[in-house]
C-alpha positions in Angstrom: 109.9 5.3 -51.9 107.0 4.6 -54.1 107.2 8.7 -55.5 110.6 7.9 -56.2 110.6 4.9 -58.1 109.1 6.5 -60.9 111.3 9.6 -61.6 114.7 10.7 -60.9 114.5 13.2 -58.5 111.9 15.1 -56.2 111.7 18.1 -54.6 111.3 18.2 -50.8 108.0 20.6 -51.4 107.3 17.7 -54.5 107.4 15.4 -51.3 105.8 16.8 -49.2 102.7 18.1 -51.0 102.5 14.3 -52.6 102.5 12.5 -49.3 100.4 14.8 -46.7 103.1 14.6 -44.2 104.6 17.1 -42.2 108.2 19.0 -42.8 109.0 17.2 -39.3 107.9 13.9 -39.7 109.4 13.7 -43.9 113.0 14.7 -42.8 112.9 11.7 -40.4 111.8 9.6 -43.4 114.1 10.8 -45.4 116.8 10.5 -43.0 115.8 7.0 -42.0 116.3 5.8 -45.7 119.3 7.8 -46.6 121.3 5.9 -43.6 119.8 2.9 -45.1 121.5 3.9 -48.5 118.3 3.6 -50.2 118.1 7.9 -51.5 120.7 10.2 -51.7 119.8 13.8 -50.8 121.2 16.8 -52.2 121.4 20.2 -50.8 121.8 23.0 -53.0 119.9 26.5 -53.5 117.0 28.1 -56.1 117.0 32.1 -56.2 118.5 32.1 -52.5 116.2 29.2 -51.1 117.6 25.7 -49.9 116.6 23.2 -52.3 116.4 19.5 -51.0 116.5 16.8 -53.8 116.2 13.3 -53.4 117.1 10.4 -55.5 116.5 6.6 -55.1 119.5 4.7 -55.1 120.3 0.7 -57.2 119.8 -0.6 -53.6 116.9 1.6 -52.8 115.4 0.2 -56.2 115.9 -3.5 -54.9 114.6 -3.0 -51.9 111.3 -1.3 -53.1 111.0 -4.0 -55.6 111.4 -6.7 -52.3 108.5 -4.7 -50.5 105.9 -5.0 -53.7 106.9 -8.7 -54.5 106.6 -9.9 -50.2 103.5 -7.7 -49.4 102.2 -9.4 -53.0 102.1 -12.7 -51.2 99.3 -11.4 -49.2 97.1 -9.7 -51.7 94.5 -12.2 -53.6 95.4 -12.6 -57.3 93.1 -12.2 -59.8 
């Protein structure tokens, strides 16, 4: 979610190669928070190849923005 926040789509490899995790283990993830209608994915194809592109969603936004502003209460201010 964080990787999305900041631009409007990613690449699956973008993913992937940003996180460290496993082609497995990041279509979980990403399945996880589609059903939770914060990304929408979309399937398409470059020179023959599936492309997968995802996208944060308004309500993926407001729940990210949730997470930083809870875990906040437990980080010292300085």
């Amino acid at each position: 979610m964080s990787l999305l926040i900041s631009v409007k789509a990613a690449e699956f490899a973008y993913l992937k190669e940003k996180t460290g995790a496993t082609p497995g283990n990041l279509s979980v993830q990403i399945s996880k928070l589609t059903e939770a209608g914060y990304i929408i994915v979309k399937k398409s194809f470059r020179d023959n190849y599936p492309l997968t592109t995802c996208s944060i969603t308004p309500k993926g936004v407001k729940a990210f923005e949730k997470y930083v502003a809870d875990i906040s209460t437990y980080l010292p201010i300085k």
